[in-house]
MDAnalysis code that builds the backbone (N, CA, C; Angstrom):
import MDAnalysis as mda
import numpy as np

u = mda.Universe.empty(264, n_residues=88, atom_resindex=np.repeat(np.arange(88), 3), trajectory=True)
u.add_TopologyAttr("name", ["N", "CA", "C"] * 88)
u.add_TopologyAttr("resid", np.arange(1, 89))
u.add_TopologyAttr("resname", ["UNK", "UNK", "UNK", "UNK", "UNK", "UNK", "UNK", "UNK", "UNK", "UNK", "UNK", "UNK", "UNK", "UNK", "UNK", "UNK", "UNK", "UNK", "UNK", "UNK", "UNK", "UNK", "UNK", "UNK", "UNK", "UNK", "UNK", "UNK", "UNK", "UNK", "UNK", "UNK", "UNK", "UNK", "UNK", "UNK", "UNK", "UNK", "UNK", "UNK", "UNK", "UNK", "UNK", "UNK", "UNK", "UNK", "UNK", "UNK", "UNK", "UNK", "UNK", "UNK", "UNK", "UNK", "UNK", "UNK", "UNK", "UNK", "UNK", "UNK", "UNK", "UNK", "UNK", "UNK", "UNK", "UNK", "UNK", "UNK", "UNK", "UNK", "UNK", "UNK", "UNK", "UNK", "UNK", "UNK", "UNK", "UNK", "UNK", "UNK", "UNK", "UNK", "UNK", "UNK", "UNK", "UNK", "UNK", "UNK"])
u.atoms.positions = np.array([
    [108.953, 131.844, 92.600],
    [107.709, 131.257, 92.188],
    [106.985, 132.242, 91.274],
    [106.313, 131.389, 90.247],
    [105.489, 132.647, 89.303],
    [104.320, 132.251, 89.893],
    [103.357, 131.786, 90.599],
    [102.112, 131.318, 90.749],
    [102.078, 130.973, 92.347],
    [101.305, 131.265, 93.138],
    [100.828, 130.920, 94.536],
    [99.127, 130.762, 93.900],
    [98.720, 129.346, 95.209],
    [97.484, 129.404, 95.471],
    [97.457, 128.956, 96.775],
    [96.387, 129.384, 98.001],
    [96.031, 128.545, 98.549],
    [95.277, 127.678, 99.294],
    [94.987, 126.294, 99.258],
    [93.349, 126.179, 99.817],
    [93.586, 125.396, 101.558],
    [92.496, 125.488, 101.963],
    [92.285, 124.690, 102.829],
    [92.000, 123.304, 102.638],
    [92.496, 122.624, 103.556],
    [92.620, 121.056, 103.191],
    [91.867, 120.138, 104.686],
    [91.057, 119.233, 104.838],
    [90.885, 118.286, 105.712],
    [91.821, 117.471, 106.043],
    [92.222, 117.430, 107.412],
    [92.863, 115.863, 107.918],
    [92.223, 114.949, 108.139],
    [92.637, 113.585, 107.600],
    [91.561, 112.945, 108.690],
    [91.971, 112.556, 110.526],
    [93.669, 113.230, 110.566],
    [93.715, 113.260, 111.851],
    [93.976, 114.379, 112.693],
    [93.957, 115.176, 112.244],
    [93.635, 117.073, 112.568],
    [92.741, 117.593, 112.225],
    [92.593, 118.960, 112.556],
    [91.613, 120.021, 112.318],
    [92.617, 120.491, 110.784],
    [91.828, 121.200, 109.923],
    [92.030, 121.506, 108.608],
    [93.517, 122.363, 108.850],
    [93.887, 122.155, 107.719],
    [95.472, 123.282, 107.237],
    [95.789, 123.773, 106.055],
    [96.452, 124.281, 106.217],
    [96.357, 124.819, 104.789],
    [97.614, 124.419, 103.719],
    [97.187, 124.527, 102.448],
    [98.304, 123.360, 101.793],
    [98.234, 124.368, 100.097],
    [99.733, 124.731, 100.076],
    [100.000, 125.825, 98.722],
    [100.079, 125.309, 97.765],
    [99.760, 125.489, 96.567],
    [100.064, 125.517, 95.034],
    [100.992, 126.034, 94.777],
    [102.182, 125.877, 93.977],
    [103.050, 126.856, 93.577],
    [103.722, 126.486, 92.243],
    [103.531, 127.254, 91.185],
    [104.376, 127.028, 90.107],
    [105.615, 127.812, 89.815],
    [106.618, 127.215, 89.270],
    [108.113, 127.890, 90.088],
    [108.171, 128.691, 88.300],
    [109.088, 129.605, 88.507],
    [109.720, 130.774, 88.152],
    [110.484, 129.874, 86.859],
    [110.381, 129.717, 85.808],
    [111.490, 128.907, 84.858],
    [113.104, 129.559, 84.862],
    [113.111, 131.271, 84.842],
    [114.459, 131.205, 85.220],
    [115.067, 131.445, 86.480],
    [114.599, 131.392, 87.612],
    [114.974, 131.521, 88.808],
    [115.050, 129.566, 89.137],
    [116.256, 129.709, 90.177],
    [116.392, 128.812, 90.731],
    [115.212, 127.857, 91.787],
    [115.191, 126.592, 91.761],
    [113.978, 126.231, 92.588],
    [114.647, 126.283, 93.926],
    [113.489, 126.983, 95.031],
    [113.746, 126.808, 96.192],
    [113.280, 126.077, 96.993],
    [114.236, 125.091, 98.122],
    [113.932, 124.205, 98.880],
    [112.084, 124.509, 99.538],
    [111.309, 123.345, 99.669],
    [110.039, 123.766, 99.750],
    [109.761, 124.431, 101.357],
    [110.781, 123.390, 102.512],
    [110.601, 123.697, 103.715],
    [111.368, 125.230, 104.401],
    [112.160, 125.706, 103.205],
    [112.663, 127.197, 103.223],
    [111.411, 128.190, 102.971],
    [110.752, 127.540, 101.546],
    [109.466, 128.311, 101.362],
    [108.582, 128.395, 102.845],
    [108.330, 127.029, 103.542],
    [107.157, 127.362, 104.284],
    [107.629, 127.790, 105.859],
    [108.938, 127.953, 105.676],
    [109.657, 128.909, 106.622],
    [109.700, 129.899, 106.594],
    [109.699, 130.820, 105.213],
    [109.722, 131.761, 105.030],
    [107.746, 132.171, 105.135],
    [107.477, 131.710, 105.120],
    [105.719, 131.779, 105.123],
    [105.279, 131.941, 106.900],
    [105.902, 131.006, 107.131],
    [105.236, 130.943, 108.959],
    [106.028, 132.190, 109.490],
    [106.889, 132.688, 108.642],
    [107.984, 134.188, 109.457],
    [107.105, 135.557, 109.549],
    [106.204, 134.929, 107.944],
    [105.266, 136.562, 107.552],
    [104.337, 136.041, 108.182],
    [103.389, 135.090, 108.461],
    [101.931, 135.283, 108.306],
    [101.445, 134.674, 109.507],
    [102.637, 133.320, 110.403],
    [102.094, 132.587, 111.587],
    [100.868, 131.817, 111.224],
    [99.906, 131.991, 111.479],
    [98.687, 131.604, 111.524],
    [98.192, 131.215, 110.634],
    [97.689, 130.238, 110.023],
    [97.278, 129.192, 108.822],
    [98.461, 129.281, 107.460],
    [100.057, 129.391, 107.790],
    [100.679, 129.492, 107.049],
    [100.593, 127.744, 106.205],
    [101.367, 127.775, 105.157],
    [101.147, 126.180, 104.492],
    [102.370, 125.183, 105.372],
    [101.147, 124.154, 105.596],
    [102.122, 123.182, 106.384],
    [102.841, 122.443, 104.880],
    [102.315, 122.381, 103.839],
    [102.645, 121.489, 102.988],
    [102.568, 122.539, 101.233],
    [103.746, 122.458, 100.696],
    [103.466, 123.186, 99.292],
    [103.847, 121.854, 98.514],
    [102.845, 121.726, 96.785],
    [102.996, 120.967, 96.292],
    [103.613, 121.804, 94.987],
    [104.352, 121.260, 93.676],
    [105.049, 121.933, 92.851],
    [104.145, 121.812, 91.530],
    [103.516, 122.454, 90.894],
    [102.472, 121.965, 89.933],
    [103.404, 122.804, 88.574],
    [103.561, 121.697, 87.265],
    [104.349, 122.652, 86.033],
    [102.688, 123.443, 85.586],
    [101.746, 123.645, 85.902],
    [101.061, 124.845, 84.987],
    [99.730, 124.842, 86.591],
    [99.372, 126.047, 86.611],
    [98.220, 125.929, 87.751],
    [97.313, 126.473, 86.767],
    [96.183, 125.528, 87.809],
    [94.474, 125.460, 86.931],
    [93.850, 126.815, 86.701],
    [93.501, 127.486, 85.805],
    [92.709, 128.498, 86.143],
    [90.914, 128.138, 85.237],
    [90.162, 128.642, 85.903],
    [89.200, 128.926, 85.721],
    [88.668, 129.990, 84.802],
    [87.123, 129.874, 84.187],
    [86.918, 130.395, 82.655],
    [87.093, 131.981, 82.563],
    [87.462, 132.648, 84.374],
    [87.400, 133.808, 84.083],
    [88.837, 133.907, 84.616],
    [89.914, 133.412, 84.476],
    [91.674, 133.277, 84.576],
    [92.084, 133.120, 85.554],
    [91.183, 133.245, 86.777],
    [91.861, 133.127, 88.039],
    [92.055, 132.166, 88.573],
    [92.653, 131.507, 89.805],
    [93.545, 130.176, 89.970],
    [92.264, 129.074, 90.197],
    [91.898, 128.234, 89.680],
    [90.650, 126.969, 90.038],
    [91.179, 126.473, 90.992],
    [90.450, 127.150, 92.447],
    [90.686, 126.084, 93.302],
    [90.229, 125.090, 93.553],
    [89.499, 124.785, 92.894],
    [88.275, 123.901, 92.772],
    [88.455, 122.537, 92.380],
    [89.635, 122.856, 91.491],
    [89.975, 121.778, 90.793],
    [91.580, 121.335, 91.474],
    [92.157, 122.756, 92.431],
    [93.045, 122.171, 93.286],
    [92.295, 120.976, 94.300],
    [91.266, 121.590, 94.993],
    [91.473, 120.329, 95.999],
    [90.765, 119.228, 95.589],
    [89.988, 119.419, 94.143],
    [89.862, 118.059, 93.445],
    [91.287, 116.989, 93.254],
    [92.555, 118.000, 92.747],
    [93.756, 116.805, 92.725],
    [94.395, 116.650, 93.848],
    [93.926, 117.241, 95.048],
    [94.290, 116.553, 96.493],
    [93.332, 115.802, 96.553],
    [92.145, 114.991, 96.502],
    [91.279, 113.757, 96.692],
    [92.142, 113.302, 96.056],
    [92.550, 113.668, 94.921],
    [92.675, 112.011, 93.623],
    [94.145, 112.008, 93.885],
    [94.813, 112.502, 94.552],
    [96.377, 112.034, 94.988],
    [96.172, 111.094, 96.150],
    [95.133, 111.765, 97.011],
    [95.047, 110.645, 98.439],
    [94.525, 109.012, 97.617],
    [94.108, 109.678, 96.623],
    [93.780, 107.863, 96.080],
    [94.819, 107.082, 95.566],
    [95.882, 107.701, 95.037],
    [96.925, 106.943, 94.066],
    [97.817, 107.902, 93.461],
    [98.719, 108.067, 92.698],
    [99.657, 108.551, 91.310],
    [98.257, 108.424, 90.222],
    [98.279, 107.323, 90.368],
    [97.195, 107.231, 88.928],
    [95.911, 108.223, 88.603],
    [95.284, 108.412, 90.147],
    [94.348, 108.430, 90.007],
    [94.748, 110.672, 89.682],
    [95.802, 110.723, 90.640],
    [96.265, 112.541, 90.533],
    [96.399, 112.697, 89.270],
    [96.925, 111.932, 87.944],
    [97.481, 112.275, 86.884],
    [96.246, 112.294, 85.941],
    [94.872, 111.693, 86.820],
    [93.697, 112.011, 86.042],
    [93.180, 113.244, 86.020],
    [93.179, 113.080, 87.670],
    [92.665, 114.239, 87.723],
    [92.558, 115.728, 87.483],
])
């Protein structure tokens, strides 16, 4: 992966979890996602990502660092549709 982010996310049928950004490596091979968050719960246990999504460019913000802001803006607009994520 060239890019990690990660935010906290609401369930509406759990208590919050946490859910990764990741933009992959162009010449490295892609790795299976549930290897990734295996390899995550090995280091960290405790609020590791139940869920990584694959993004081709992550958001950054006016001073370069990752917009999370606008990550869990395109987790609302995915829970709404395809349509509505590709707006967002």
């Amino acid at each position: 992966m060239s890019n990690a982010s990660v935010v906290g996310v609401q369930s509406r049928l759990h208590s919050d979890y946490a859910r990764a950004y990741v933009t992959p490596d162009a010449r490295a091979p892609r790795p299976a996602m549930q290897g990734l968050i295996q390899f995550a719960r090995a280091r960290i246990a405790y609020n590791a990502p139940e869920e990584i999504i694959v993004l081709d460019k992550m958001p950054l913000d006016a001073t370069g660092k990752f917009d999370r802001a606008t990550l869990k803006k395109k987790w609302a607009a995915h829970r709404r549709g395809p349509a509505a994520w590709e707006a967002g």
